[in-house]
C-alpha positions as CSV (number, residue, x, y, z in Angstrom):
1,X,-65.5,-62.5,-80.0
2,X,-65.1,-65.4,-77.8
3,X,-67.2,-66.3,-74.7
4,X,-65.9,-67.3,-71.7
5,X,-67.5,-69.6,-69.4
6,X,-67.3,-69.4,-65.8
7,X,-68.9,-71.5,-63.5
8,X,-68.8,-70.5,-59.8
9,X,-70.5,-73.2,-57.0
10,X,-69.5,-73.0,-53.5
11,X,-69.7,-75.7,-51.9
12,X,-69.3,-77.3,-48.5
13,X,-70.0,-73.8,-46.6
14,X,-72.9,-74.2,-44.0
15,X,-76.0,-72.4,-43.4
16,X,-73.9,-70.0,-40.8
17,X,-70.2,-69.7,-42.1
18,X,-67.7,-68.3,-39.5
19,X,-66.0,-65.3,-40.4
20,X,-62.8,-66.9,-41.5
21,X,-65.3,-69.1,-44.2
22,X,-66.6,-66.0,-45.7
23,X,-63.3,-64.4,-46.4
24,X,-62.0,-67.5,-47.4
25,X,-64.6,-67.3,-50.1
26,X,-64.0,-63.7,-51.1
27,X,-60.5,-64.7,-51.2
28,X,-61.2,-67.9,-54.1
29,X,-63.6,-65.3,-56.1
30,X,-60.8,-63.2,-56.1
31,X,-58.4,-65.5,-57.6
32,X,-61.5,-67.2,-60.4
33,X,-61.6,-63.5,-61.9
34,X,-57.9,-62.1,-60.8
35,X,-56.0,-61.1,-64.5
36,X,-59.5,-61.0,-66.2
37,X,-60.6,-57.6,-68.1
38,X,-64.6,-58.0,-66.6
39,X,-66.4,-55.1,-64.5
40,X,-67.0,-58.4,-62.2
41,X,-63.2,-58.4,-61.7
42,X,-63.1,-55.1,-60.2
43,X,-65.8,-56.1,-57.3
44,X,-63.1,-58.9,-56.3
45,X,-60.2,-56.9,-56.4
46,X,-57.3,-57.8,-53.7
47,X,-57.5,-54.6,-52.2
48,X,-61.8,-54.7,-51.7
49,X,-61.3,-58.7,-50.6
50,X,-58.4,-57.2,-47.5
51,X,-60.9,-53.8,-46.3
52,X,-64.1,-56.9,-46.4
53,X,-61.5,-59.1,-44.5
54,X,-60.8,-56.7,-41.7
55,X,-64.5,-55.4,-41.7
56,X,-65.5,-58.6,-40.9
57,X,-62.4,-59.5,-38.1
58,X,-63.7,-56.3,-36.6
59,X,-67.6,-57.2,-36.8
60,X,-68.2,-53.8,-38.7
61,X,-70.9,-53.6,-41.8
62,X,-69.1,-54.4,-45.4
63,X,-71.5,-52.1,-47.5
64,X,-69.3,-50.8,-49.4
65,X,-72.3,-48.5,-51.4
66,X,-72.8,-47.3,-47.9
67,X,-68.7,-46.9,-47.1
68,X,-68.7,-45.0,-51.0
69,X,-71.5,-42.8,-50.0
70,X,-70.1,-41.8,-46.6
71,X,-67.0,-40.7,-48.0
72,X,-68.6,-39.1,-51.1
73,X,-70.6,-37.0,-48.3
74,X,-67.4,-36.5,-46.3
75,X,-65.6,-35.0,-49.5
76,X,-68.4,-32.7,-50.1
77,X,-68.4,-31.1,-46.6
78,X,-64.8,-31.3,-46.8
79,X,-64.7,-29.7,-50.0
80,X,-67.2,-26.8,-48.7
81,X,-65.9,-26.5,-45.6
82,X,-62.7,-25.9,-47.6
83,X,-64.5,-23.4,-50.3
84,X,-65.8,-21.3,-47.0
85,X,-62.4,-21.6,-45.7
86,X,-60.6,-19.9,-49.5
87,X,-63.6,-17.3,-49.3
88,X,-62.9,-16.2,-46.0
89,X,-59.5,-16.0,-46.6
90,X,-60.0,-13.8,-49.6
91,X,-62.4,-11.7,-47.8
92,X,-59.5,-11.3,-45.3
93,X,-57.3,-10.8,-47.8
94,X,-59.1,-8.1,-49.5
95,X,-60.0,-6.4,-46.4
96,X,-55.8,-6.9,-45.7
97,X,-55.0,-5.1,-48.7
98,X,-57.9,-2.4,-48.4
99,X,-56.1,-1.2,-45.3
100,X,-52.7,-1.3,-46.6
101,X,-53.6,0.8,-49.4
102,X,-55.0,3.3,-46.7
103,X,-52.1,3.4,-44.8
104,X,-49.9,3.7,-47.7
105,X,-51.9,6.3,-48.9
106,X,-52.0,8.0,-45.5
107,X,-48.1,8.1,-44.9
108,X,-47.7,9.4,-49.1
109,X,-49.9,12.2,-48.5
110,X,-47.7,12.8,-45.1
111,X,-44.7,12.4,-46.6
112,X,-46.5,15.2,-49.2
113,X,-46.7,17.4,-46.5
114,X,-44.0,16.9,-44.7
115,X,-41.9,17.3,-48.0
116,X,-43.9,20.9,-48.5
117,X,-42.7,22.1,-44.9
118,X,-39.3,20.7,-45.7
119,X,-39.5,23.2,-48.9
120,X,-40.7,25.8,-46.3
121,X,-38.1,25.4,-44.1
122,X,-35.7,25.6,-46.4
123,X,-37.3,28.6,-48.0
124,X,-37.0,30.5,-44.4
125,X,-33.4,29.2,-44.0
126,X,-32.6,31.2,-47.1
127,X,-34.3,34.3,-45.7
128,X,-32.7,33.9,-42.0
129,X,-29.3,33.3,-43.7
130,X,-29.7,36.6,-46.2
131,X,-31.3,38.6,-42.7
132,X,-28.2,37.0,-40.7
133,X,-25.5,37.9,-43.4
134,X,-27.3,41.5,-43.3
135,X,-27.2,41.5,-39.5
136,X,-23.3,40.5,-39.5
137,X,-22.5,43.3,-41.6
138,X,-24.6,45.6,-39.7
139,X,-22.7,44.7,-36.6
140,X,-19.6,45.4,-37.9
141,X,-20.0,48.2,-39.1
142,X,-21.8,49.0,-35.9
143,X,-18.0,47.9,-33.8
144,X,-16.3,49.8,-36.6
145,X,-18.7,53.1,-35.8
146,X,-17.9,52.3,-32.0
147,X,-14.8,52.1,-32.2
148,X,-14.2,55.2,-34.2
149,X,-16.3,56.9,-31.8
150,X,-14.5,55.9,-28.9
151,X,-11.1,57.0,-30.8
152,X,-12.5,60.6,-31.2
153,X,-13.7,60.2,-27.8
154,X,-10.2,59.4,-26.2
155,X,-9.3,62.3,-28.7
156,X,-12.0,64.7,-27.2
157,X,-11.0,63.4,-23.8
158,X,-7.6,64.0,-23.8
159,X,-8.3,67.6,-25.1
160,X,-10.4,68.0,-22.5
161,X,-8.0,67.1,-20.2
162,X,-5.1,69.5,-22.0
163,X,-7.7,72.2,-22.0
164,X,-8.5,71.8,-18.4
165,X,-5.1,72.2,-17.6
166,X,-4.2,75.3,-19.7
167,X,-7.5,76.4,-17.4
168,X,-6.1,75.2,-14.0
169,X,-2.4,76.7,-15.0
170,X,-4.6,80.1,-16.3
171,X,-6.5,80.5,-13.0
172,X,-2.8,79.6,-11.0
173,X,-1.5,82.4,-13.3
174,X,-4.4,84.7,-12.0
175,X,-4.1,84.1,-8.7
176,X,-0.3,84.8,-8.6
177,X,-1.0,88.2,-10.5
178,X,-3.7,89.3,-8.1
């Protein structure tokens, strides 16, 4: 294997650099390792040199171990604020399908019971028809006895009336004798 030599001198910056110095600086670092395979590489990368750049512009700290570890700490409460979140939501969704299942079993065992009065009902239907078709042929023979009964009445009646008659014409025939 093959060592390569590099040799990095910065030169010509002062003892306070202006902002524009320092990134200019990041910026040639970045182009001495840029296409190289070396962990050292990655600490120069074009996207690191930019978020220094603007840290700088902006006169914000460019610790990046400090920037890692802030969002390694955000993740985490993110990602437990985001595990309390699922539980709850599971607890609610349990506690959704706990009541569901108790109203479902509440309107089976109505529908139970409401099915066994239906049977009931019907069961009396069938009685009250068989009573009613009783009762209908009770009533007629009840007009039939009526009417017969009023036929030998008009019968009776109108003998009544002859035999009056014979009487009144008997008791004329008296009197005309006396």
């Amino acid at each position: 294997m093959e060592k390569t030599k590099v040799k990095v001198s910065i030169t010509g910056l002062s003892e306070s650099p202006s902002k524009q110095e320092e990134i200019d600086i990041l910026f040639q670092l970045h182009k001495l390792f840029e296409g190289k395979q070396w962990y050292v590489s990655s600490l120069f990368s074009e996207d690191l040199v930019t978020w220094f750049g603007h840290q700088v512009s902006q006169d914000v700290s460019c610790d990046v171990v400090l920037e890692v570890n802030a969002a390694r700490e955000h993740a985490l409460k993110a990602d437990s604020l985001a595990r309390k979140v699922m539980s709850d939501l599971d607890m609610e969704a349990k506690e959704h399908d706990r009541k569901i299942s108790q109203h479902r079993d509440g309107y089976e065992s109505e529908i139970k019971v409401m099915k066994e009065e239906l049977q009931r009902a019907k069961e009396r239907e069938a009685e009250y028809a068989d009573g009613l078709e009783k009762e209908v042929a009770q009533h007629a023979e009840a007009v039939r006895n009526v009417q017969q009964d009023r036929s030998t009445m008009d019968s009776l009646e109108t003998e009544v009336i002859r035999l009056k008659a014979k009487l009144y014409d008997l008791a004329i025939d008296r009197e005309r004798v006396r």
